[in-house]
N, C-alpha and C positions, 0 to 999 in steps of 0.2 A: 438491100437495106444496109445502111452501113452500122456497122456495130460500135458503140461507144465503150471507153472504159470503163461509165459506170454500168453498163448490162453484163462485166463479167465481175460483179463486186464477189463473189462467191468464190470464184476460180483464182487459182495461182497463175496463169497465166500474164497477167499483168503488174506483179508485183516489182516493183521498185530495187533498186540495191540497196537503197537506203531501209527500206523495209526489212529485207535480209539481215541487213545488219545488225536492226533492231532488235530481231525477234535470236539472235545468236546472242546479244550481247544481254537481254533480259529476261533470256530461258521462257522465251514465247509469250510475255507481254510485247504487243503491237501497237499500244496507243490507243487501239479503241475500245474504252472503258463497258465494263458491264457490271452494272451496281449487284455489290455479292453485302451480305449481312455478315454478324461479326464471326461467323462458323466459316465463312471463306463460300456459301455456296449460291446461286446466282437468284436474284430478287427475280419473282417472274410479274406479280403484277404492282407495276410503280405509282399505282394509285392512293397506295397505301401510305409510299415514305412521303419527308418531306411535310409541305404543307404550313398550316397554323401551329400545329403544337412544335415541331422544330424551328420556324421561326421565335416563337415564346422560350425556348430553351435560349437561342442565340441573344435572345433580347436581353433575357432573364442574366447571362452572364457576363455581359457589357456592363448592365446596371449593379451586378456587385462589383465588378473590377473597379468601376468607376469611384462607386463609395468606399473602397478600399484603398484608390488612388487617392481619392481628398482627406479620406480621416486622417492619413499619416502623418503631415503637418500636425495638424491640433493633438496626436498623441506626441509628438515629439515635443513640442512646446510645453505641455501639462508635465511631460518626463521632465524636462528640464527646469521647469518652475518646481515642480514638488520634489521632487528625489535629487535632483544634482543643486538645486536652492540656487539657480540662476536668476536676474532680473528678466521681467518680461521681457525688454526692450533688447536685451542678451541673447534671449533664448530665440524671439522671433527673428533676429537679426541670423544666427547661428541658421536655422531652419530657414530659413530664406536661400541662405547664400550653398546651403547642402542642396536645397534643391534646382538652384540656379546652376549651378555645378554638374550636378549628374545630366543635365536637360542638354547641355552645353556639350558634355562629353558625349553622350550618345549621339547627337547631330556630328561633331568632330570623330568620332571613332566609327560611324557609318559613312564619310565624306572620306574616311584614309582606306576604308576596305575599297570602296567601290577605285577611285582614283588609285591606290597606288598598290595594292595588293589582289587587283581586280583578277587573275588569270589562278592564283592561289585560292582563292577563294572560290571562284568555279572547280578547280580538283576536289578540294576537299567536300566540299558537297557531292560531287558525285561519286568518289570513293563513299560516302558514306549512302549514297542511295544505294551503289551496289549493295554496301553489309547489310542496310535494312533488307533487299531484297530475297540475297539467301536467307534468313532466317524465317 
């Protein structure tokens, strides 16, 4: 019979360089994930996570972020009609162009990371994976 790589998944025997190098460079994380809880120790039956109620969390925090996203307009216009004594047509005009602005810069300032600081940007995330991992 001939024997496959996946019938020695258990064994060190077919481990990879790239594996090695892995498990040197991440103090024996290997990539293959095992869901632990927030004490660090390992989930045994995963019937449990997940599911309805942590979809309803993720849902739940889309939909405040979201009404958090749109109110900001309509406070900044009301700030600017009652406390700064702006005209509407000022203040909507101001809040328009603020957030025409920032919408603009985010597209431009993720189009200059990826293009032209792209290799920098890879370092610094992984120095920073390291530090999160020693601690």
């Amino acid at each position: 019979m001939l024997e496959t790589p996946a019938s020695f998944a258990g064994t060190s025997k077919f481990k990879s360089e790239s594996e090695n190098r892995r498990m040197a460079l991440s103090h024996g994380y290997t990539g293959r994930t095992t869901p632990v809880n927030v004490h660090g120790k390992p989930i045994t039956d995963l019937s449990k996570t997940g599911g309805l109620i942590a979809a309803l969390f993720i849902f739940g925090n889309q939909m405040a972020e979201r009404m958090a996203y749109f109110s900001l307009p309509v406070n900044m216009v009301t700030f600017m009609l009652y406390v700064m004594h702006k005209s509407f047509t000022d203040s909507s005009n101001a809040v328009n162009n603020f957030l025409g602005i920032s919408q603009a810069s985010s597209v431009l300032g993720g189009f200059s990371l990826l293009s032209i600081l792209q290799y920098e940007v890879i370092f610094i995330d992984f120095c920073q994976l390291g530090w999160q991992q020693e601690l």
